[in-house]
MDTraj code that builds the backbone (N, CA, C; nanometers):
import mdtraj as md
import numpy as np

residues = "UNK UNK UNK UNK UNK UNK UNK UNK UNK UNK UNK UNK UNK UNK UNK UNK UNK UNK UNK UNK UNK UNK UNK UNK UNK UNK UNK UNK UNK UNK UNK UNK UNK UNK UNK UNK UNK UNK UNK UNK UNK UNK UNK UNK UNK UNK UNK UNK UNK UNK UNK UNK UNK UNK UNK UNK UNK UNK UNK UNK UNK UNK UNK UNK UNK UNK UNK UNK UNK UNK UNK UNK UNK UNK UNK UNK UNK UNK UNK UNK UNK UNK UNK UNK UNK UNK UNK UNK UNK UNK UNK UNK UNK UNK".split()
xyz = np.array([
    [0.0851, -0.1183, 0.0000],
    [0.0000, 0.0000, 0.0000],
    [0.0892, 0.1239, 0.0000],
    [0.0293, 0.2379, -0.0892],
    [0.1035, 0.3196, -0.0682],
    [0.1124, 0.4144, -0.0207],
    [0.1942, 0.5413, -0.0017],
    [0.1585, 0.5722, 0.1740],
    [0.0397, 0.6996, 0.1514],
    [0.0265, 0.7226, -0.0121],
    [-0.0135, 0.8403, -0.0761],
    [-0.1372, 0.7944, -0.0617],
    [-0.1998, 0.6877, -0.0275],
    [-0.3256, 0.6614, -0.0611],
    [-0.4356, 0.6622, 0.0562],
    [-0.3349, 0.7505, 0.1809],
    [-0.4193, 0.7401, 0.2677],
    [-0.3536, 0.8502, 0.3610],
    [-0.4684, 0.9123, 0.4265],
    [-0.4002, 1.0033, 0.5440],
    [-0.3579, 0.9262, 0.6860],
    [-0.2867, 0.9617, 0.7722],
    [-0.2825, 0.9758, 0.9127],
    [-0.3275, 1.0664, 0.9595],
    [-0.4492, 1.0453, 1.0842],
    [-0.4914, 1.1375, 1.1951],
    [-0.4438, 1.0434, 1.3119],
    [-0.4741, 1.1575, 1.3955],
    [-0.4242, 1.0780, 1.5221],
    [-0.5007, 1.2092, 1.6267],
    [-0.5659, 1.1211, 1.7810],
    [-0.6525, 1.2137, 1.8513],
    [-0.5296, 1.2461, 1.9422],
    [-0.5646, 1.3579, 1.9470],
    [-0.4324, 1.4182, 2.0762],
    [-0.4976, 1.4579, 2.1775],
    [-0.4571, 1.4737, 2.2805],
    [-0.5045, 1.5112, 2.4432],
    [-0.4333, 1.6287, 2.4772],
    [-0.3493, 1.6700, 2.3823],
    [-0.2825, 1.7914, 2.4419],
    [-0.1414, 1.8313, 2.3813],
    [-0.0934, 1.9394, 2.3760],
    [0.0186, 1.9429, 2.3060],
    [0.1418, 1.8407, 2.2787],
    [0.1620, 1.8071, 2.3646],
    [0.2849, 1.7015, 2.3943],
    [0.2900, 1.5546, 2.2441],
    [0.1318, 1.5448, 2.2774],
    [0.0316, 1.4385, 2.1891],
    [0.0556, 1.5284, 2.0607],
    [0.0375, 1.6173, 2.0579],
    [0.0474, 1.6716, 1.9135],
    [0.1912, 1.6648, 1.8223],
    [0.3201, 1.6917, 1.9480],
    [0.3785, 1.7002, 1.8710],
    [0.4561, 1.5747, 1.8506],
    [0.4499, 1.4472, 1.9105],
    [0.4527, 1.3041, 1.8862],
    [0.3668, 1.3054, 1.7679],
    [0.2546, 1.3043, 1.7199],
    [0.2234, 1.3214, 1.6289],
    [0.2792, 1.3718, 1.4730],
    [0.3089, 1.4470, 1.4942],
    [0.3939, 1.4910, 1.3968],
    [0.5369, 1.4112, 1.3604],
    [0.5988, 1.4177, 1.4395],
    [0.7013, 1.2732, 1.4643],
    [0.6975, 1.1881, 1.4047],
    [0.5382, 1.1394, 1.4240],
    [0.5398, 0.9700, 1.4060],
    [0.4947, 1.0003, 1.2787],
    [0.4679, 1.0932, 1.1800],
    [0.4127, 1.1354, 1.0229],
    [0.2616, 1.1370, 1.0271],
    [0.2150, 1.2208, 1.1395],
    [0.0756, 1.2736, 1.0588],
    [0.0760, 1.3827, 1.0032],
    [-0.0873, 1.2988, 0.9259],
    [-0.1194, 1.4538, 0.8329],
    [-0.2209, 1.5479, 0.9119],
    [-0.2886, 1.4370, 0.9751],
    [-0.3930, 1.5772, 1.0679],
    [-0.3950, 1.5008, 1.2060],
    [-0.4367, 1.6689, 1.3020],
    [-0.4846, 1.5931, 1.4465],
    [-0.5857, 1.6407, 1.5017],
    [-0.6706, 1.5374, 1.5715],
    [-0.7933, 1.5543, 1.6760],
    [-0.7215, 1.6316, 1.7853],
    [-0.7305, 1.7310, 1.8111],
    [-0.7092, 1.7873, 1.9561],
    [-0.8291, 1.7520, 2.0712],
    [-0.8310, 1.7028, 2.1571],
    [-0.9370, 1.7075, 2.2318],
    [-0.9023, 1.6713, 2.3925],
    [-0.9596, 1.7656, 2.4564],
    [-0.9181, 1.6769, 2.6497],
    [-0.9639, 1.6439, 2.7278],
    [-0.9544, 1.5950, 2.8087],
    [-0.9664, 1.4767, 2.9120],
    [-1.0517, 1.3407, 2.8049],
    [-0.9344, 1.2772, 2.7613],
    [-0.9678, 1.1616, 2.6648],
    [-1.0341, 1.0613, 2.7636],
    [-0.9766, 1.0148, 2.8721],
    [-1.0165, 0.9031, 2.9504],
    [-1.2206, 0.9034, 2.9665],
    [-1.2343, 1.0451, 2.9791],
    [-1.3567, 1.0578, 2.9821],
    [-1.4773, 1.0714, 2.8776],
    [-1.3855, 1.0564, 2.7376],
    [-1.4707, 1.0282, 2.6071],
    [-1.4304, 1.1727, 2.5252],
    [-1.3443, 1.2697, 2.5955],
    [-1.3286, 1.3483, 2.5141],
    [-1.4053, 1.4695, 2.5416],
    [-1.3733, 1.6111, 2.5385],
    [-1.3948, 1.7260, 2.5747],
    [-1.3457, 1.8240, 2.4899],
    [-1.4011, 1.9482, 2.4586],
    [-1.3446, 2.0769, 2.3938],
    [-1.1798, 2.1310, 2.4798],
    [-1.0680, 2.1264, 2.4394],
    [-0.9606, 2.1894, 2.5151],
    [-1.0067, 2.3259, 2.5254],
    [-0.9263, 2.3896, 2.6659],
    [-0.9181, 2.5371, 2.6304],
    [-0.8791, 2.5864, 2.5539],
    [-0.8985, 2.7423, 2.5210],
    [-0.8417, 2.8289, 2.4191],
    [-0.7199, 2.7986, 2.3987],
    [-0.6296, 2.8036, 2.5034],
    [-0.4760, 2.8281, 2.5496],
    [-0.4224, 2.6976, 2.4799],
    [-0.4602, 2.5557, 2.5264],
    [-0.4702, 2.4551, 2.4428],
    [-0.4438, 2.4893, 2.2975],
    [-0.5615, 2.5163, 2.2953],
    [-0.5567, 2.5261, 2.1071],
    [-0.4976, 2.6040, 2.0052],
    [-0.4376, 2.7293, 2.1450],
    [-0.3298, 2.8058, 2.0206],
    [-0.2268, 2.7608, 2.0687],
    [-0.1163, 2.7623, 2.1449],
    [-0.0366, 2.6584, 2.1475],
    [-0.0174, 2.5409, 2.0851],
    [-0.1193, 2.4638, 2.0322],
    [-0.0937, 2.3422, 1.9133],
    [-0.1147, 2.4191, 1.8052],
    [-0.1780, 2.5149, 1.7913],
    [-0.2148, 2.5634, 1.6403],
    [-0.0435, 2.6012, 1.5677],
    [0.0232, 2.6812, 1.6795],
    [0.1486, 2.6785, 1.6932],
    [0.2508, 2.6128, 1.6436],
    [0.2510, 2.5112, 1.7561],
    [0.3275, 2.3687, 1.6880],
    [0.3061, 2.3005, 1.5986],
    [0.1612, 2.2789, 1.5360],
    [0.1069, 2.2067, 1.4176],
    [0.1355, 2.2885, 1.2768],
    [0.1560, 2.4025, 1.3591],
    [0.1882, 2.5261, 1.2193],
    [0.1127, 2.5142, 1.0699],
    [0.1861, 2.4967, 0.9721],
    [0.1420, 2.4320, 0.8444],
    [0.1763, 2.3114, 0.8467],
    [0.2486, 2.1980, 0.8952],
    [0.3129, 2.0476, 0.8545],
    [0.1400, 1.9699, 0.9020],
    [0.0210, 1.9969, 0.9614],
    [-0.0363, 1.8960, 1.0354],
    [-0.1676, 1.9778, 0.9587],
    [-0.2791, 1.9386, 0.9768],
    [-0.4148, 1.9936, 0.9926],
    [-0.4612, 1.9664, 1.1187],
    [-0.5133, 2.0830, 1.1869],
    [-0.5842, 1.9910, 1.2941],
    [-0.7655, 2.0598, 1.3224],
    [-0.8222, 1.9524, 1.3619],
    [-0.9329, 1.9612, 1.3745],
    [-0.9638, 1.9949, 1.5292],
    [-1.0432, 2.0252, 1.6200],
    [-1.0864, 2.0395, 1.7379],
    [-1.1801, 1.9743, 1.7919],
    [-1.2115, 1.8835, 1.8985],
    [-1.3241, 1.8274, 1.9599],
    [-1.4153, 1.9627, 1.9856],
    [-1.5267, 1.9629, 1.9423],
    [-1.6453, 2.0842, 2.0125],
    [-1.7442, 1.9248, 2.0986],
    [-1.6904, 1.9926, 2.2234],
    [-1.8193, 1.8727, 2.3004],
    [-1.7634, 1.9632, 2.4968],
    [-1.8491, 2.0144, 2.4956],
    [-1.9470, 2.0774, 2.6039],
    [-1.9302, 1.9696, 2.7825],
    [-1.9581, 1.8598, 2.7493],
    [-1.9063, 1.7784, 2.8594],
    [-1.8727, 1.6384, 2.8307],
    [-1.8151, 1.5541, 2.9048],
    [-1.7764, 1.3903, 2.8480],
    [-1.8717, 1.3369, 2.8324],
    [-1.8656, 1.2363, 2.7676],
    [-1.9680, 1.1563, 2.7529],
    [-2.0878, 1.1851, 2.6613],
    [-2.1215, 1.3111, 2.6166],
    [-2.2296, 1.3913, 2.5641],
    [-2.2458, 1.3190, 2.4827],
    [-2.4011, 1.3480, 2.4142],
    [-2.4026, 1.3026, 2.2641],
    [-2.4546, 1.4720, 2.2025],
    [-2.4011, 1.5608, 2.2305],
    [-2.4314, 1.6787, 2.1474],
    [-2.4806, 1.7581, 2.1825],
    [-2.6221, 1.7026, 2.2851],
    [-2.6990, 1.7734, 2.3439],
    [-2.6623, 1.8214, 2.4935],
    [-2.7151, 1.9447, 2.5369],
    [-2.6625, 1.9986, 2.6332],
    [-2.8038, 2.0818, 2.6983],
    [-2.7808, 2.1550, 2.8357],
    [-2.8414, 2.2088, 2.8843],
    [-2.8289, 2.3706, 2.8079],
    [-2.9453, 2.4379, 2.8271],
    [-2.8815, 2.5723, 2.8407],
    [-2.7862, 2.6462, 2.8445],
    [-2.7383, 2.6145, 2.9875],
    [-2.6928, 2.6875, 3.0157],
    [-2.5300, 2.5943, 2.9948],
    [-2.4927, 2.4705, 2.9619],
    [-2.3786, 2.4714, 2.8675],
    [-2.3474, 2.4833, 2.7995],
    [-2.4477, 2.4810, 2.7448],
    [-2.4628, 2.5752, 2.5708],
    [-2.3591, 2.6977, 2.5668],
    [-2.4145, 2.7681, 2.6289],
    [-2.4206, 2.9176, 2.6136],
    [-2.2421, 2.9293, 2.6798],
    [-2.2426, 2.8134, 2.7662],
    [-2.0622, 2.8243, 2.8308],
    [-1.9677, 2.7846, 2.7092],
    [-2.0082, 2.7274, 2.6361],
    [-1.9022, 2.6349, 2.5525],
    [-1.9380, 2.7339, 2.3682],
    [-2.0426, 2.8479, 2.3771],
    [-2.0271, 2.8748, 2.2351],
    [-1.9134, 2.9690, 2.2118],
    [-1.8017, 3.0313, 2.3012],
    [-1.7026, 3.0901, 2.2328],
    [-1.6119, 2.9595, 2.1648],
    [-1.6001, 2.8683, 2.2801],
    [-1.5134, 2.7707, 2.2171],
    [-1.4858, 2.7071, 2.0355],
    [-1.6256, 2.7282, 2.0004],
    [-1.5980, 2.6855, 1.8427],
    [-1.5627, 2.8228, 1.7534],
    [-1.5849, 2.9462, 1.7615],
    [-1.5649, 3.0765, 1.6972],
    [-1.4025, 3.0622, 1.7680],
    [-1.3596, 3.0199, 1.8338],
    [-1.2171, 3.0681, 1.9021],
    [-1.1438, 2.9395, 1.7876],
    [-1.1687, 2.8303, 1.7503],
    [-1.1117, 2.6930, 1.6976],
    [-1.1005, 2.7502, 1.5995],
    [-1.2112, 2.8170, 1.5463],
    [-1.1289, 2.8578, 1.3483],
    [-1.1030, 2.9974, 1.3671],
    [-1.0938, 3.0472, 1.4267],
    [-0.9837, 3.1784, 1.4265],
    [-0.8358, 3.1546, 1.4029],
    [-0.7840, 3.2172, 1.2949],
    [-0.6687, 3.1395, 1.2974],
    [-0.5766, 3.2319, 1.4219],
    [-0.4643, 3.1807, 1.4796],
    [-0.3805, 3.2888, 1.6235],
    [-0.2761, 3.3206, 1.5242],
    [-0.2572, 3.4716, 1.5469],
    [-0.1547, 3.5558, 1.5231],
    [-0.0117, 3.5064, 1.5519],
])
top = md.Topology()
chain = top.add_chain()
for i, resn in enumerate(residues, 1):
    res = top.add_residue(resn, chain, resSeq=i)
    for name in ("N", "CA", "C"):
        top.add_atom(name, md.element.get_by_symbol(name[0]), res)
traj = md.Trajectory(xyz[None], top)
């Protein structure tokens, strides 16, 4: 198989994860945290800091999920806590 015929992603938990990632030859990464618990939106700080390190060599995508375990749906009032989080993910950081 050849290696052109397919991407590497890989889910990261946090910078460290990201940049093993890169290392090991991906093309894109899941950022997302507290994995043990099914996965969560990282903070801001999180995500520009990898945006950083991922620079141009990686793509990376962002977990948007409000609390573990979720299936999407949320209360109110987590709603309303977690909607900067996706306008902050495609902003690109200076």
């Amino acid at each position: 198989m050849d290696r052109g015929e397919f991407q590497i992603e890989i889910c990261a938990g946090g910078v460290e994860s990201c940049q093993a990632a890169l290392q090991g030859g991906a093309d894109r990464v899941e950022l997302c945290a507290a994995l043990p618990e099914g996965g969560i939106t990282p903070s801001y700080g999180e995500i520009k800091v990898a945006r950083e390190v991922l620079d141009d060599k990686a793509a990376m995508h962002v977990m948007i999920r409000p609390t573990a375990w979720s299936s999407g749906a949320c209360s109110p009032t987590a709603a309303s806590t977690s909607r900067p989080a996706p306008a902050s993910c495609a902003t690109p950081v200076a």
